[in-house]
VOBA-1610 file (N, C-alpha, C; in pm, whole numbers, padded with zeros to 5 digits, always signed):
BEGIN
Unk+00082-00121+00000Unk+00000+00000+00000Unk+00085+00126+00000Unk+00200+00103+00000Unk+00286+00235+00017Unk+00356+00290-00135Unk+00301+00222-00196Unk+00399+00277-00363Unk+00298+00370-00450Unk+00351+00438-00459Unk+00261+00580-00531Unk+00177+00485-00661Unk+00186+00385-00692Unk+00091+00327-00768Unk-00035+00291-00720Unk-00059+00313-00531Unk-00198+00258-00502Unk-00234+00455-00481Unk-00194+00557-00513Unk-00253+00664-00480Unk-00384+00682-00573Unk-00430+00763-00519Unk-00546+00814-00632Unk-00589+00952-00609Unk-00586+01039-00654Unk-00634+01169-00695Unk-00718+01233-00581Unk-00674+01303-00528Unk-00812+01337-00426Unk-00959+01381-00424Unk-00932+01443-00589Unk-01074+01505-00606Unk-01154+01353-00651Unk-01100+01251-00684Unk-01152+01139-00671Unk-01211+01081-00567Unk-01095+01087-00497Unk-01201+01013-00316Unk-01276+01071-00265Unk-01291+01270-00281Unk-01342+01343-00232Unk-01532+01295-00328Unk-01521+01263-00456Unk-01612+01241-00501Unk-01676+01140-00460Unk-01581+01026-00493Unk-01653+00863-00431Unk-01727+00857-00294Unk-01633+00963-00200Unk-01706+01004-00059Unk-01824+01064-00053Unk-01852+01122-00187Unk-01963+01206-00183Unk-02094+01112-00218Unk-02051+01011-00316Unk-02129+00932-00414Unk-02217+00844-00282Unk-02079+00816-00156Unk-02170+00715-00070Unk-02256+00813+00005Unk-02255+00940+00071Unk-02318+01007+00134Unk-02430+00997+00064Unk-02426+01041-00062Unk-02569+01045-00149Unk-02644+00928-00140Unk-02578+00854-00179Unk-02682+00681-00136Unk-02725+00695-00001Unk-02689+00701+00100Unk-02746+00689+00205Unk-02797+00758+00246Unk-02761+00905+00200Unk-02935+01025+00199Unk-03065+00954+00172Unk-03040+00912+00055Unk-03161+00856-00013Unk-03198+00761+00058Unk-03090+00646+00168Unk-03188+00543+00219Unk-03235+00599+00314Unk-03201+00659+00405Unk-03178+00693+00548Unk-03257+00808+00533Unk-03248+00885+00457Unk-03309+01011+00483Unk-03321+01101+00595Unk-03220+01115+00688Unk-03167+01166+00807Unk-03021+01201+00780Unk-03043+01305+00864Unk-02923+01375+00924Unk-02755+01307+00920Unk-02714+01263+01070Unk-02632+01228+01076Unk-02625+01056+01072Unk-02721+01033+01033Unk-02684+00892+01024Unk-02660+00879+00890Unk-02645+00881+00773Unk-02615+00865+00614Unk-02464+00874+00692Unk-02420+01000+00724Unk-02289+01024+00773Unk-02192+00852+00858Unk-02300+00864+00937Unk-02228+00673+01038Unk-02193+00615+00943Unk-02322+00590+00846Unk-02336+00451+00686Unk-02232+00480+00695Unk-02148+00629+00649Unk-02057+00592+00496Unk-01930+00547+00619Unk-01906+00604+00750Unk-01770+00599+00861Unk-01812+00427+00841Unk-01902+00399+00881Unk-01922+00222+00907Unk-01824+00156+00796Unk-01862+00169+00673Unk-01843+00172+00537Unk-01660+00158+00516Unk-01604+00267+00524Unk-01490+00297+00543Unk-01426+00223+00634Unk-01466+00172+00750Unk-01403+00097+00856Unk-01429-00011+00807Unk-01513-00108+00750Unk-01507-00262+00684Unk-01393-00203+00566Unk-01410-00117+00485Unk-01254-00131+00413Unk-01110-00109+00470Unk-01101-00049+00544Unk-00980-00058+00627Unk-00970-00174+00765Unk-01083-00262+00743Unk-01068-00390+00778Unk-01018-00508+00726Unk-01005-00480+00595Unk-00938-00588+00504Unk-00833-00579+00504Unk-00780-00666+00474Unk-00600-00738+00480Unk-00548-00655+00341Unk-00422-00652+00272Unk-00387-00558+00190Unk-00398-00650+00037Unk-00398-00756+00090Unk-00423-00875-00045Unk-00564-00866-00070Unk-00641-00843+00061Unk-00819-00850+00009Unk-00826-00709-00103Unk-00806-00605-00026Unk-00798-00509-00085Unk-00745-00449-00220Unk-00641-00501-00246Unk-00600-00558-00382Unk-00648-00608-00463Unk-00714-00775-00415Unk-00801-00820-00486Unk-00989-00796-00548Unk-00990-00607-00477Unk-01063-00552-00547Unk-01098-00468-00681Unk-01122-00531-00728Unk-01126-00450-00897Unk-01181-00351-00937Unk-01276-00298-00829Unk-01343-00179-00805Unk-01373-00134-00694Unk-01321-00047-00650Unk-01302-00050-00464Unk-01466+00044-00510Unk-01537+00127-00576Unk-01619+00204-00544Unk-01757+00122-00568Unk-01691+00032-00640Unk-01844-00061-00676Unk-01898-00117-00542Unk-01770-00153-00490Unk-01741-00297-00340Unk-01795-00144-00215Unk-01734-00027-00208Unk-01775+00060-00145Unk-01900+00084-00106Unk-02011+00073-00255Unk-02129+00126-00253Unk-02241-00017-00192Unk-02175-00097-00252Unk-02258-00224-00236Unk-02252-00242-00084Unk-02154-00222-00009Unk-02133-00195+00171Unk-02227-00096+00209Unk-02188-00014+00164Unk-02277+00115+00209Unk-02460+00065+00181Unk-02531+00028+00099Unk-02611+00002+00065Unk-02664-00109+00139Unk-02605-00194+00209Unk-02606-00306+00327Unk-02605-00274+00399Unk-02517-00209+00499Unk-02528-00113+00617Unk-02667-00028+00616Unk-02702+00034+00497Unk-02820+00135+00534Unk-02930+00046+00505Unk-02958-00096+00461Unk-03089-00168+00476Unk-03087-00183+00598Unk-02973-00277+00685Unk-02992-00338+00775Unk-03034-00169+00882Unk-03028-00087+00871Unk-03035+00055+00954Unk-03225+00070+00957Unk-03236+00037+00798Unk-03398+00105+00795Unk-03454-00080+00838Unk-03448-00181+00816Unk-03499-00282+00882Unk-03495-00291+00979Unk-03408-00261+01078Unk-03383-00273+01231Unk-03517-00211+01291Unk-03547-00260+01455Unk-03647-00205+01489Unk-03650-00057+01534Unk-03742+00003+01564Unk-03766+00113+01600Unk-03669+00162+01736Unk-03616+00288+01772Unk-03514+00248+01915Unk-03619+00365+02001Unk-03576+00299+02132Unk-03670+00341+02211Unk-03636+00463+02231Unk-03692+00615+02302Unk-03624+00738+02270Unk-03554+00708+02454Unk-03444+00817+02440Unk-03340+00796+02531Unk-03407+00823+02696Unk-03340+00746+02778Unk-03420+00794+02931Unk-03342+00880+02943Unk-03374+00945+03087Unk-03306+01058+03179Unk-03181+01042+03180Unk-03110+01124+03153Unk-02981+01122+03130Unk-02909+01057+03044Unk-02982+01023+02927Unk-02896+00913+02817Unk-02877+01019+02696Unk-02790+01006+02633Unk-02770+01077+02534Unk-02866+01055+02394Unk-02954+01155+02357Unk-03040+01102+02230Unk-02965+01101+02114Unk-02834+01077+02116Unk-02824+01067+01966Unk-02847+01058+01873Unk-02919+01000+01716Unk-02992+01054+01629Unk-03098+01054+01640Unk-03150+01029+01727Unk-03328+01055+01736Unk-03410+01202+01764Unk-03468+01225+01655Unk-03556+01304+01620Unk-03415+01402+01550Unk-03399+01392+01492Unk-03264+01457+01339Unk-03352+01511+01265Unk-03347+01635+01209Unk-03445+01662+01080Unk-03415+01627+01000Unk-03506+01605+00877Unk-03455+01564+00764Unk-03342+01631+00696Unk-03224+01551+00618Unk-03116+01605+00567Unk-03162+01748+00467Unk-03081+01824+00512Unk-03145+01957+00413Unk-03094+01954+00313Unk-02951+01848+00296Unk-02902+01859+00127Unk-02996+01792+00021Unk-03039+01636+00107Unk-03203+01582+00015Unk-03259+01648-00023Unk-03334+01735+00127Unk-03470+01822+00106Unk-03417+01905-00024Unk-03338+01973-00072Unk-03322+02024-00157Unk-03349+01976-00282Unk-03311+01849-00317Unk-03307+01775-00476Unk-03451+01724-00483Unk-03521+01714-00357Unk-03627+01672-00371Unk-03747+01711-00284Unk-03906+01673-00346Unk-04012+01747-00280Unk-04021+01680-00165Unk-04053+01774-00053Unk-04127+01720+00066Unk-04263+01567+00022Unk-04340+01595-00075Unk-04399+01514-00110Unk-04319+01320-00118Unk-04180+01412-00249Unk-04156+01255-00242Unk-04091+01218-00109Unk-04013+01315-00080Unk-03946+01223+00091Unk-04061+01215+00181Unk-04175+01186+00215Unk-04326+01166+00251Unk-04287+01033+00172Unk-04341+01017+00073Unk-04348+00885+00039Unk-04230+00823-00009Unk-04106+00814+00028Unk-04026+00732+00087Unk-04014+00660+00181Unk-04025+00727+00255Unk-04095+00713+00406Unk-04176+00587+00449Unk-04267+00587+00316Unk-04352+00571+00350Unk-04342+00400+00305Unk-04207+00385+00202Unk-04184+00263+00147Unk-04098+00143+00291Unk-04157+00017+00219Unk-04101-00058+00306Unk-03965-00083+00293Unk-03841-00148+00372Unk-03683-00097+00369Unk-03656-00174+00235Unk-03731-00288+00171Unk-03686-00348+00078Unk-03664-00237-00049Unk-03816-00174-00057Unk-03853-00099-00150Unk-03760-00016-00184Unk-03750+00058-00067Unk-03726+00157-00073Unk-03537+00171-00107Unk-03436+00055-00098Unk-03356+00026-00100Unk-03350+00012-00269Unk-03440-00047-00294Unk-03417-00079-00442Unk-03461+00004-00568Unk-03559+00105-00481Unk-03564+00213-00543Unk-03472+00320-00559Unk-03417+00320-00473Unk-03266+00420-00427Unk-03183+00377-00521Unk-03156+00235-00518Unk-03000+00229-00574Unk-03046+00195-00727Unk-03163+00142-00763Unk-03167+00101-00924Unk-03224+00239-00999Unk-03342+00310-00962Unk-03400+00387-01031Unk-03284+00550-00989Unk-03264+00578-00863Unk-03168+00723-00862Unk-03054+00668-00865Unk-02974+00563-00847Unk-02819+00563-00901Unk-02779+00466-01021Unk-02883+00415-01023Unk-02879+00318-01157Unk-02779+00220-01149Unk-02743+00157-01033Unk-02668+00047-01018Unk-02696-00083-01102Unk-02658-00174-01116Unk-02618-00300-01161Unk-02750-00382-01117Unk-02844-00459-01177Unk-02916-00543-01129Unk-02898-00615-01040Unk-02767-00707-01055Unk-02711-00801-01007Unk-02641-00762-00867Unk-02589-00614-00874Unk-02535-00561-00762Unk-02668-00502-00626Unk-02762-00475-00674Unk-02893-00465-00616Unk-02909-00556-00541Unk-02905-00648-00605Unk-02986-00771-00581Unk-02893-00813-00501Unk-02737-00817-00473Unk-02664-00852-00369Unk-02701-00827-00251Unk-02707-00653-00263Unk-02723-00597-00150Unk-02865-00635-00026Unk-03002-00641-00166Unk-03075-00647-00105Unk-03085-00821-00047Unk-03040-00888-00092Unk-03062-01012-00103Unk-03201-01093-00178Unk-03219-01032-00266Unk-03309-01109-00346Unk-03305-01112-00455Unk-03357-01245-00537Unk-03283-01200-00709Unk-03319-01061-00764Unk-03278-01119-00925Unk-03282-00998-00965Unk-03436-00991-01037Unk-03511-01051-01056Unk-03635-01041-01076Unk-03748-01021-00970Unk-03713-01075-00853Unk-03740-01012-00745Unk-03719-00850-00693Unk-03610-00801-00703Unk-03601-00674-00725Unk-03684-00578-00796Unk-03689-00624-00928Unk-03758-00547-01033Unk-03875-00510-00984Unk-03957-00667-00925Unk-04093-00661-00859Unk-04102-00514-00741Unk-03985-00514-00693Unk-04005-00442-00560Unk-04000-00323-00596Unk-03892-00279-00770Unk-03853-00137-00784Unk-04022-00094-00846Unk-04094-00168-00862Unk-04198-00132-00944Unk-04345-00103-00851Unk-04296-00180-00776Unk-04414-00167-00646Unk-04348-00043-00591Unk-04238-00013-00569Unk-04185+00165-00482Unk-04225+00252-00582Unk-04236+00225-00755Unk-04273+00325-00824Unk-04415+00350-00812Unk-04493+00249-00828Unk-04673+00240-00812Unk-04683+00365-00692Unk-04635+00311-00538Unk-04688+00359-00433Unk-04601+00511-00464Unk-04507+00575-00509Unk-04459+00724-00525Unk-04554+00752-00661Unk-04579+00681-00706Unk-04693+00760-00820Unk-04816+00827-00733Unk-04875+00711-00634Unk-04962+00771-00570Unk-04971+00919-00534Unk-04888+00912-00448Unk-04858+01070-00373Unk-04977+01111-00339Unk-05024+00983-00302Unk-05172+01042-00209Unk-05327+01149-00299Unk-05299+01157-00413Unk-05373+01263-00524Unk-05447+01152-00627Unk-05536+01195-00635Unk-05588+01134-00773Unk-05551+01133-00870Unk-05607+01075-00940Unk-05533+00981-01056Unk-05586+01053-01171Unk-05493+01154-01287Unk-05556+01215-01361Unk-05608+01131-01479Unk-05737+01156-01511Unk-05821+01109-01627Unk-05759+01088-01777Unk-05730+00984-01820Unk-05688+00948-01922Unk-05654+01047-02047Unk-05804+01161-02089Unk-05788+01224-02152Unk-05709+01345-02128Unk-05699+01336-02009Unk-05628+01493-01980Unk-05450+01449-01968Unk-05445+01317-01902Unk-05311+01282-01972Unk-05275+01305-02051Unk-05326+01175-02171Unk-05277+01221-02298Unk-05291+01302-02368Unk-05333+01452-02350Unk-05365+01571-02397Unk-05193+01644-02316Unk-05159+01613-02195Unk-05067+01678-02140Unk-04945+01643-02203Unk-04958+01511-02220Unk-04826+01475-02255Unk-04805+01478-02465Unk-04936+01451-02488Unk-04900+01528-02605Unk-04801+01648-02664Unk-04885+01797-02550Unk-04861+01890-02529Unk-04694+01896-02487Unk-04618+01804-02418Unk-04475+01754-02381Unk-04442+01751-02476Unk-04448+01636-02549Unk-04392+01574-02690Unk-04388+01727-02794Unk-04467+01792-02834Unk-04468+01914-02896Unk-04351+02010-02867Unk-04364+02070-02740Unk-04273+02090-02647Unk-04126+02087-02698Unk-04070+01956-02681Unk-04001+01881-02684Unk-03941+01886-02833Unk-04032+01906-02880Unk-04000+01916-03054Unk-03910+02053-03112Unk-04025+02133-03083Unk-04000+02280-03097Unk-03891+02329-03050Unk-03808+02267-02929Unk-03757+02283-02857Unk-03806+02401-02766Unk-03926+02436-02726Unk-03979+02542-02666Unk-03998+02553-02498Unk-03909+02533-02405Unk-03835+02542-02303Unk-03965+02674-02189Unk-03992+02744-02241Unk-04076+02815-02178Unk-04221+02725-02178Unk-04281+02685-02260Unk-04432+02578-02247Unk-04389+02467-02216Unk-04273+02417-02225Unk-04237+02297-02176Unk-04252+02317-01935Unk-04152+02429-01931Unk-04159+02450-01804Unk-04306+02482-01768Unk-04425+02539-01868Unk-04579+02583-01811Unk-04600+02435-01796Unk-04575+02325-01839Unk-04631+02202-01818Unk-04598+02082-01685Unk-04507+02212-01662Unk-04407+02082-01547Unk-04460+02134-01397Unk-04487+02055-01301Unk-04479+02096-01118Unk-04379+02194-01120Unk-04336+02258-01022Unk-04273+02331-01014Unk-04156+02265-00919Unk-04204+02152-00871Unk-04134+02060-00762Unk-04074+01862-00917Unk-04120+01887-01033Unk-04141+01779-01107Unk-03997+01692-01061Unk-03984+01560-01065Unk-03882+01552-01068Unk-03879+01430-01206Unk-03714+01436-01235Unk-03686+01326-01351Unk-03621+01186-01307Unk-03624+01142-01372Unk-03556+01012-01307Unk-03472+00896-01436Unk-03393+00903-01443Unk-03333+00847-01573Unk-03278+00673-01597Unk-03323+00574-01610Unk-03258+00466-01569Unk-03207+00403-01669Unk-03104+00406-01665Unk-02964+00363-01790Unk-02921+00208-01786Unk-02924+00201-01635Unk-02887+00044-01586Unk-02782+00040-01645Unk-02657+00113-01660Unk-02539+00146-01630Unk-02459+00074-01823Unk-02593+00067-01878Unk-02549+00037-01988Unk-02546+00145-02069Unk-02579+00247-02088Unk-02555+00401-02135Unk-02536+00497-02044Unk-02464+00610-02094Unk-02442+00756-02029Unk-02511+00826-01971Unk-02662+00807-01859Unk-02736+00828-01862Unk-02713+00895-01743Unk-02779+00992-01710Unk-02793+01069-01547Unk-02823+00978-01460Unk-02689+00929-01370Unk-02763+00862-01257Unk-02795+00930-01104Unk-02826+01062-01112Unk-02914+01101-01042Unk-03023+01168-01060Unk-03137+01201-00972Unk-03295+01246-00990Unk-03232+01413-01048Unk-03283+01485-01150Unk-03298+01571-01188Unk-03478+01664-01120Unk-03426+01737-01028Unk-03571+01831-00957Unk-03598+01928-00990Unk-03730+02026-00988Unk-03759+02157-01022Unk-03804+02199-01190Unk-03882+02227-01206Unk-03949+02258-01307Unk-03831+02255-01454Unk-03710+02422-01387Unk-03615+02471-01504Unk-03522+02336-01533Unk-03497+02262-01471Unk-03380+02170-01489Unk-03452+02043-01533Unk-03551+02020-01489Unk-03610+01896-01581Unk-03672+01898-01721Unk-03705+02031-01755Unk-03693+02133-01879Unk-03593+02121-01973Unk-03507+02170-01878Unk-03304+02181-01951Unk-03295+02029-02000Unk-03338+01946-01929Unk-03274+01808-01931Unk-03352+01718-02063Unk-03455+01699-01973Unk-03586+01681-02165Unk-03497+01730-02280Unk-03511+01884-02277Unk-03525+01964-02439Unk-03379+01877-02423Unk-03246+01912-02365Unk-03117+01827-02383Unk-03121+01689-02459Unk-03157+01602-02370Unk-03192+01454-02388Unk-03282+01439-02571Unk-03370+01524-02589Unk-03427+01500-02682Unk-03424+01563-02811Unk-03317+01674-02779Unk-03240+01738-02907Unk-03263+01708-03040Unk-03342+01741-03116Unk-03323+01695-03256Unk-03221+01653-03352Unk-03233+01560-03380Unk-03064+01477-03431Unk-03139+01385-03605Unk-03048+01390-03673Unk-03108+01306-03809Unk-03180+01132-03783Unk-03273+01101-03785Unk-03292+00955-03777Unk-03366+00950-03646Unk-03367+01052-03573Unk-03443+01029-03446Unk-03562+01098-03406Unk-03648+01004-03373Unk-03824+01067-03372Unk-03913+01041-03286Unk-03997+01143-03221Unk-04046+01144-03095Unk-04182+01052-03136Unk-04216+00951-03105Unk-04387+00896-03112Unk-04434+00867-02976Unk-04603+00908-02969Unk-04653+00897-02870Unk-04756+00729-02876Unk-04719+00676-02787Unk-04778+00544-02755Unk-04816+00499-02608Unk-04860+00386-02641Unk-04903+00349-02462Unk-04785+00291-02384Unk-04813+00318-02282Unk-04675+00215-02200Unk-04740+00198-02075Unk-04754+00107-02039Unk-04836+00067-01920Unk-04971+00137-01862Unk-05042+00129-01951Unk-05182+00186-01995Unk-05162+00343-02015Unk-05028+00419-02020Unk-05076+00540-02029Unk-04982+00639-02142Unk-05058+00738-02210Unk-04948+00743-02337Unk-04797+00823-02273Unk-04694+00791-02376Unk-04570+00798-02328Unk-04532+00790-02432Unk-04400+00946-02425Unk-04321+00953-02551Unk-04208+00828-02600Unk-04162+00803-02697Unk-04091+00651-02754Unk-04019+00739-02832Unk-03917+00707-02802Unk-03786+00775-02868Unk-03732+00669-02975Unk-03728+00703-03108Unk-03700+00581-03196Unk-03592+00679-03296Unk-03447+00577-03260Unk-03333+00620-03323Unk-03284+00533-03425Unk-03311+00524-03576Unk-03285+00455-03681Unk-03363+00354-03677Unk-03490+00360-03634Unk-03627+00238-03607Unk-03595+00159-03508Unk-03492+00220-03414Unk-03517+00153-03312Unk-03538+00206-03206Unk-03646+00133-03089Unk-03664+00235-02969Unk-03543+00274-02869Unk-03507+00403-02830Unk-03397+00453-02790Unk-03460+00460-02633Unk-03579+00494-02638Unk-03642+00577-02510Unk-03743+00549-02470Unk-03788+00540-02372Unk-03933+00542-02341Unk-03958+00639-02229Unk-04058+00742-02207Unk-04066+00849-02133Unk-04210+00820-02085Unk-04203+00808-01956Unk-04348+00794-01933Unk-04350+00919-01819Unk-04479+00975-01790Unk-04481+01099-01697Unk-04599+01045-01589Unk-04627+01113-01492Unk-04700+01128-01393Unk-04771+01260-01387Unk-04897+01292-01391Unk-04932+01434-01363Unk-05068+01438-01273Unk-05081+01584-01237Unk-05153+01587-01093Unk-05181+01721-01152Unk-05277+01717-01104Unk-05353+01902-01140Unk-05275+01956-01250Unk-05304+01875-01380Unk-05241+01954-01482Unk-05165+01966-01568Unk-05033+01938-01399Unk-04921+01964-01410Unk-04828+01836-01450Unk-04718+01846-01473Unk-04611+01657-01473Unk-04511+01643-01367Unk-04510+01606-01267Unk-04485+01609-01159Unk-04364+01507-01171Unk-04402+01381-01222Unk-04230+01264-01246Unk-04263+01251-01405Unk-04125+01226-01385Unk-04081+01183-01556Unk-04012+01061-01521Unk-04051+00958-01546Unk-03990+00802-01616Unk-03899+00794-01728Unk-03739+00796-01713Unk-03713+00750-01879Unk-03642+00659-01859Unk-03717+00557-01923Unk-03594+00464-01922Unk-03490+00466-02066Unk-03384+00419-02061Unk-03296+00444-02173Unk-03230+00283-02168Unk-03239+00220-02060Unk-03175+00059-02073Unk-03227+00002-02198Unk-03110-00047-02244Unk-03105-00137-02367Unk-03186-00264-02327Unk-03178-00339-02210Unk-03240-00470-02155Unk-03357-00414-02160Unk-03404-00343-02123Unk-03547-00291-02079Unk-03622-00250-02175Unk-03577-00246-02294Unk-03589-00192-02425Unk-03625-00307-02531Unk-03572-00415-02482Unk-03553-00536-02606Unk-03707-00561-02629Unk-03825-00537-02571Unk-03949-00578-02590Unk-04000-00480-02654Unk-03952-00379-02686Unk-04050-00285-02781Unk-03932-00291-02915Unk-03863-00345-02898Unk-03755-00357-03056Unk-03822-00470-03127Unk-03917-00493-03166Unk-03991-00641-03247Unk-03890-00599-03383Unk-03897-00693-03488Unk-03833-00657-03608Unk-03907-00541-03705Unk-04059-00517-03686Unk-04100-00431-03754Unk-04214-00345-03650Unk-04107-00270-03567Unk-04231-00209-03464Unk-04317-00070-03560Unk-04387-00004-03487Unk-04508+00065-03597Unk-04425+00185-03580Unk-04473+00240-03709Unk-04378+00376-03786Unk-04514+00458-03731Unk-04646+00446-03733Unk-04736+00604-03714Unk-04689+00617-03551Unk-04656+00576-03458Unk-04641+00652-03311Unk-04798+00609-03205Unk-04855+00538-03310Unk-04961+00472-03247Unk-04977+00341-03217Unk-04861+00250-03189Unk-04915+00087-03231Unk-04933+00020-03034Unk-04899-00114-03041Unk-04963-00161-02963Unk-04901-00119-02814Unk-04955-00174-02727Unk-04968-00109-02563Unk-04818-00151-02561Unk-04678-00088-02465Unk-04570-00151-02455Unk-04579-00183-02315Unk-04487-00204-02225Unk-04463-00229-02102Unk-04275-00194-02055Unk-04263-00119-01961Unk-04138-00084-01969Unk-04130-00098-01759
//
């Protein structure tokens, strides 16, 4: 460990340090405990022998996948009793982290909350950091189709958000109105269409360049769309169904690139769905999928 060949860059570790704090915002959603995760974290790696350590091929992969174990077993554990007379309360009653509260609405950290530790674990690390199926599924301990089940049940119950469920026609009238948007590149009606709290959510599944974190706030999920959907030769926005509800399909040389599905509430589009995974994708690539932007229901 002492030969300038195991150094690494500081603005590197300073990042990777940052990368685990962020995961465990998202599980933990408190204060100073994300902070313990990542010290816990750090102390199982400077628990290993210098050969284990070596024999890691990705210390940030092996990092996160710790960190992500530590903060299940944190939100599964039982409830702790609050401190007696004279005991020190240490994290109990912490406000919520204000660097979260920032990237995201009071609404969704409400219904985080509100997910069970499986869920909510697998929503964290697959849909906002876009980890590895297989690495998920370590952490959480359940396959990887099992997972999927769970990331999809944390999406159902954050769709909720407690609001009714807007009427079909006014959907697909909104998201039409997106897709247009989107075209024009018109950044001002694009933002009249968005929450002001909307957030994005991008899932690459680490097989494309994709944002692996939540993009929040009306202007930046705006920026990010018109970005993402840039007009380029061969590539074309169609509106279709995707799990009963219409959703833009990004098709790059006839093949689907994208699938964008939204959420809206009074109006407004509150989440954006995109998935961009190639795996996740292989079911709407048939050999001759439909050229009008209208064909059959997909599932993503």
């Amino acid at each position: 460990m002492g030969g300038t060949g195991d150094t690494t860059p500081l603005a590197e570790l300073l990042d990777e340090r940052q990368h685990l704090i962020d995961v465990a915002r998202w599980m933990l959603g408190a204060g100073t405990t994300a902070e313990e995760a990542v010290t816990e974290t750090y102390r199982r790696w400077y628990g290993l022998t210098d050969a284990e350590r070596s024999g890691i091929s990705d210390p940030r992969v092996w990092l996160t996948r710790n960190t992500g174990t530590i903060c299940l077993a944190r939100l599964s554990a039982p409830a702790r009793r609050p401190p007696g007379p004279g005991e020190a309360g240490d994290d109990i009653g912490i406000e919520p982290d204000r660097a979260l509260s920032k990237e995201v609405s009071d609404v969704l950290l409400s219904a985080l909350d509100a997910l069970s530790p499986s869920e909510r674990a697998v929503f964290v690390l697959n849909d906002v950091f876009a980890m590895p199926p297989r690495t998920v599924a370590d952490i959480v301990g359940r396959t990887p189709h099992e997972c999927a089940e769970l990331a999809e049940s944390a999406r159902r119950s954050l769709r909720a958000d407690g609001a009714r469920p807007t009427p079909s026609d006014q959907h697909d009238r909104i998201v039409r109105a997106v897709r247009q948007a989107c075209v024009l590149n018109d950044a001002r009606h694009l933002v009249s269409l968005l929450s002001r709290h909307a957030i994005a959510f991008f899932d690459g599944g680490g097989k494309i360049r994709a944002l692996t974190r939540p993009v929040h706030g009306d202007q930046h999920v705006a920026r990010t769309l018109l970005t993402l959907l840039a007009p380029r030769p061969r590539t074309v926005l169609h509106l279709q169904a995707a799990n009963g509800r219409t959703a833009i399909v990004v098709r790059h040389h006839d093949r689907v690139a994208a699938v964008i599905s939204f959420d809206i509430t009074d109006q407004r589009v509150t989440h954006v769905w995109a998935v961009l995974n190639p795996d996740k994708l292989r079911g709407w690539n048939r050999p001759h999928p439909p050229a009008d932007g209208h064909g059959a229901v997909g599932h993503v």
